[in-house]
Each structure stands twice: as C-alpha cells, then as structure tokens.
N, C-alpha and C positions, 0 to 999 in steps of 0.2 A: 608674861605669856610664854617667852622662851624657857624660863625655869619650868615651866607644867609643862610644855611640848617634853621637855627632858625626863618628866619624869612620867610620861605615859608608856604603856605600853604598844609597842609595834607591832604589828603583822605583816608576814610579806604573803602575799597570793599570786600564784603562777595562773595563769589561763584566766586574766581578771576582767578581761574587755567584754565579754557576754557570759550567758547562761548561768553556772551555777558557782562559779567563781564572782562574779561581777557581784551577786546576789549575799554572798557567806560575805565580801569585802564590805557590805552596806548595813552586814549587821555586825560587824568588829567596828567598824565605825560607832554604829548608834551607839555602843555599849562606852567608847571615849578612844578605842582604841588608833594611834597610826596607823598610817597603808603606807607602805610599798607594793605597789602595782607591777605586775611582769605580765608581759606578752608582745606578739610582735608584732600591734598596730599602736602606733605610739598614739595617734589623734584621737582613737575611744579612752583610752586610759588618760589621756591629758583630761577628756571632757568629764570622765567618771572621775579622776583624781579633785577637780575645779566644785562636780558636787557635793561630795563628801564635805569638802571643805566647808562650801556654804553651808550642807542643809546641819553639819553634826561639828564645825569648829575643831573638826581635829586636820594635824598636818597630812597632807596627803601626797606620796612620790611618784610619779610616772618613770617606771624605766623600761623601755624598748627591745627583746632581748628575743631573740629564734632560742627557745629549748633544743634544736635538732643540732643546731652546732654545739658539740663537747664542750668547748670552751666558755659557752654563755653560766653556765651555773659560777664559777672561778669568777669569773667576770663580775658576775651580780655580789659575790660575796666583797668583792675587792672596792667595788664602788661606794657600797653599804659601808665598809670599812673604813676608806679613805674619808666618808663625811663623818665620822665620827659616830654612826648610828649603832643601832644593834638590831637583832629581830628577837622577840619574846615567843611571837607565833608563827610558824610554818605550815603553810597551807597549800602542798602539791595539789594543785585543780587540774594543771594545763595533762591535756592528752587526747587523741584524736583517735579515731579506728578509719578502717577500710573494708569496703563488703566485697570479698570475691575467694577463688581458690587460692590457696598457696601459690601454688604453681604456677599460677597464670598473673598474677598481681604483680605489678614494677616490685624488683626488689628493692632500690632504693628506697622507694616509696616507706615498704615493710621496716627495712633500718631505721630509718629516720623518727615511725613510730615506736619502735623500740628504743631508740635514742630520748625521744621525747616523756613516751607512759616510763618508763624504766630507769635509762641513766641519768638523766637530769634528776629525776625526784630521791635517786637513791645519793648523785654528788651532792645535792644542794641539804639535803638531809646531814650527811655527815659534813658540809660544812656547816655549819649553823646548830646542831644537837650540842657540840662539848661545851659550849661556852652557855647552853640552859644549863646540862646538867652541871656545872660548876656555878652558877648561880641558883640551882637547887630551883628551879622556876620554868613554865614556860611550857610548850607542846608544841603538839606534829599534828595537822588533821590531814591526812591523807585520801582523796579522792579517789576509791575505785570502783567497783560497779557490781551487781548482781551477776555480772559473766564472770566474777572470779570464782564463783563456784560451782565450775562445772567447764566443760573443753567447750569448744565454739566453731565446728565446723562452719565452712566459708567466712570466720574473719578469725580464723586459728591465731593467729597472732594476736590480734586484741584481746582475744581472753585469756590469752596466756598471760601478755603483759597486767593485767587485771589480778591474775593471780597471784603474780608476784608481788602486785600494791598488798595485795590482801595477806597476805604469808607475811609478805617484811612489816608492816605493819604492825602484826600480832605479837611477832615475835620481841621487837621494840616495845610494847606496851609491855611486856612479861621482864624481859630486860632492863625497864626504867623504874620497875614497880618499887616505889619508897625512896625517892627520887626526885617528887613534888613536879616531873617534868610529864604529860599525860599524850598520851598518842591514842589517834583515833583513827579509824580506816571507814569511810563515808561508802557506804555501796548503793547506789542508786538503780532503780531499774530505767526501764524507757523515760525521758525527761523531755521536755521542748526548749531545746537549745539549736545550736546551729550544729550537734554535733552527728546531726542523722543526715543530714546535705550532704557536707564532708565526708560522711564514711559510704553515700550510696545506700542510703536507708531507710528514704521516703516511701517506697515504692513495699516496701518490705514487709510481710507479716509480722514480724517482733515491731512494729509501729502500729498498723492498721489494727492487729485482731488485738493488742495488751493496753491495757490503761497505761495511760501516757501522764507522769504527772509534770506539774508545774515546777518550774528551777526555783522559785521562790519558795514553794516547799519543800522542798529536796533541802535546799539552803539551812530552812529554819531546823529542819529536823538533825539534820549534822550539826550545826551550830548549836543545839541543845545539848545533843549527844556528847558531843567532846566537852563543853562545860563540867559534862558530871561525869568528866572521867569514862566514859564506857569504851570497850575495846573495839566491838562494831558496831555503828548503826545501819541498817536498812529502812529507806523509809517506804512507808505502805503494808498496810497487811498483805494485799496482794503478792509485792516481793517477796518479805518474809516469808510467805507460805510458799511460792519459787521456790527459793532458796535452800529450804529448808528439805523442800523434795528432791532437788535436784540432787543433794547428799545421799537419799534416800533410797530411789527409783533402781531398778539397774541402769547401768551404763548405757547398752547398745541402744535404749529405749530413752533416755536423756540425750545421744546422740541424732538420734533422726529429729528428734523434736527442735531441737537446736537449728538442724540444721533444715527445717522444712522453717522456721520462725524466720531465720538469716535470708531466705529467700524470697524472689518475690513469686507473687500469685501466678505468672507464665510459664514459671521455673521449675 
C-alpha cells in the first residue's frame, strides 16, 4: 500500500474546507488522486481529509494555513517537502471578496484579499510549477471568476484580483505549451458557497436577479476542463454569454450594470 501511496498522484487545493474547493478535492480523489488540503479551519479539512480516505482509499493531508499571512505558501511548500511529498496538481481555490466602495472598506481588509486572491496563488504557483515542468508532468487549475472580465464597481478589488487569476493564468498555459504541464483558469459565475456571506452578497442583485449555480457543478465543469487541457473554462451558458458581452458591450454601460448587480435592492 505505501508503494502505490508513492506512486500516485497528488493534488494540493487551497480554499478546501467548503464550496468549490471541497467539491474539485472529491473529484481528484475519486479519480485515485492524493489531497493535500489547505485552509484555515483545520477540523473541516481534518473531517473532509477522514472522508476521502474512507469513501476513495486515497491518502488524504489536513494542513491548516491563513493564505493572508505571506509566509504561509513557504511554509506549505516546506512542510510538503520535509515529508518527502511532492504535488503533481495545484489547485489555487482559496479566495474571498468584500461588497462595498473602495474608499469606505477597511483597508486591511482589501490587503489581506489581495494577499489572499493574488499573492499566495501567484507564490505557491511558482513554488510548486519548476519541479512539474522538470518532470515534464502535472498542472495548475486556477480558480477565478466571471468578474475577471470586466472592472467591478463596489468590490473593485475583487475583480481586479480576479483578473489577474485570469491574465496570469493564460499567459502560463501559452508559456507551458509543449511542456506536458496544463494550466487552466476555472471562472465561475454566482455559485452557492459561503462565499456570498463573506463578501456581503446575500442581499445583492448579482445573487437574487442571476442563476445561481451549484459548487458541485461549477466543480465538475473545471475539473473536466482542465483534464483536456483547455485554457479557460466558464461554466454555464448563461456566464459564457456574460462573459462574452461583457468584452463586447461599451464600457460605461458594463459599468453601471456591474455596479447596479453589486448592489443591493435599497441602494
């Protein structure tokens, strides 16, 4: 059993204790793959790490780790290292948003998400990328969202950092091309995770008035995607065709829209 443990492949997943992280970790599993699990409630990831094990016999790791502190991606590579592991698949999920103006929104706050959507997935990226492509193996799924195509008045920051998943992404897949190592940038639109609570986005029209879909499909549709190689997926016609406008539209008529969605109904 420890010889096949050694010789499967790993995935580590950021943001894996719920929503669409918890979900992409259940189908690397099914398929035989390891988990390394990251986030920072260690008792879901202990009890999602304890399933996997039972329901798919693969090894499963629980590590505990705040993305917002700089030093946790170092940290996770170090630990991964010291057991003598490797990762084959990288899978930046964790990332959070906040609904309000610039201006008015705790700045710390704002850092901490750019720390999070941003520098963590761009360090733990480049630690973990040289040692695929020297094994000529391996990929990146990167989680970002339908706000990377287009600015995002009242959570400006979020879709910027969104953008940046989606640019650095792209530009990695074009980068790796012939390489055997495959990067995919996942853009979801509205989802049912915890992650509309968090940003102040229950109350919100981009909630109430858009199809809302399931993290379990959101999950499966990335998780196909990247299998065959594609450089983006979007899941849902309804995103796609978003998406697609949002490119499209003029600007100043993508911006109020944007920004009447971000609000709520009294706003």
């Amino acid at each position: 059993m420890a010889d096949a443990d050694a010789l499967r492949p790993t995935a580590l997943v950021t943001g894996a204790s719920g929503g669409i992280g918890l979900e992409l970790a259940r189908l690397f599993a099914r398929d035989g793959h390891g988990l390394v699990l990251v986030a920072r409630r260690g008792d879901r990831l202990e009890a999602l790490a304890a399933e996997l094990r039972a329901a798919h016999g693969v090894p499963a790791r629980a590590l505990a780790a705040d993305l917002a502190d700089p030093a946790a991606p170092a940290r996770i590579h170090a630990e991964i290292a010291a057991a003598g592991g490797r990762v084959d698949v990288l899978v930046n999920n964790a990332g959070f948003g906040l609904r309000g103006d610039f201006a008015a929104l705790d700045e710390a706050e704002q850092m901490a998400m750019l720390q999070v959507n941003v520098l963590a997935l761009a360090r733990l990226t480049r630690r973990f990328l040289p040692a695929m492509v020297e094994r000529r193996a391996g990929g990146v799924l990167n989680v970002a969202s339908t706000a990377a195509f287009q600015p995002g008045p009242r959570m400006a920051v979020y879709y910027a950092s969104k953008a940046f998943v989606l640019s650095f992404s792209e530009a990695l897949w074009s980068e790796l091309a012939g390489t055997g190592v495959a990067v995919t940038a996942l853009c979801p639109g509205p989802t049912a995770t915890g992650f509309q609570s968090r940003a102040g986005l229950e109350r919100s029209r981009l909630f109430r008035d858009l199809r809302v879909m399931d993290a379990a499909a959101v999950a499966r549709a990335g998780y196909r995607g990247f299998r065959a190689g594609r450089r983006v997926v979007i899941p849902g016609p309804a995103n796609r065709v978003g998406a697609a406008l949002a490119r499209l539209a003029p600007g100043g008529l993508v911006l109020r829209l944007v920004r009447a969605l971000n609000s709520q109904a009294d706003e």
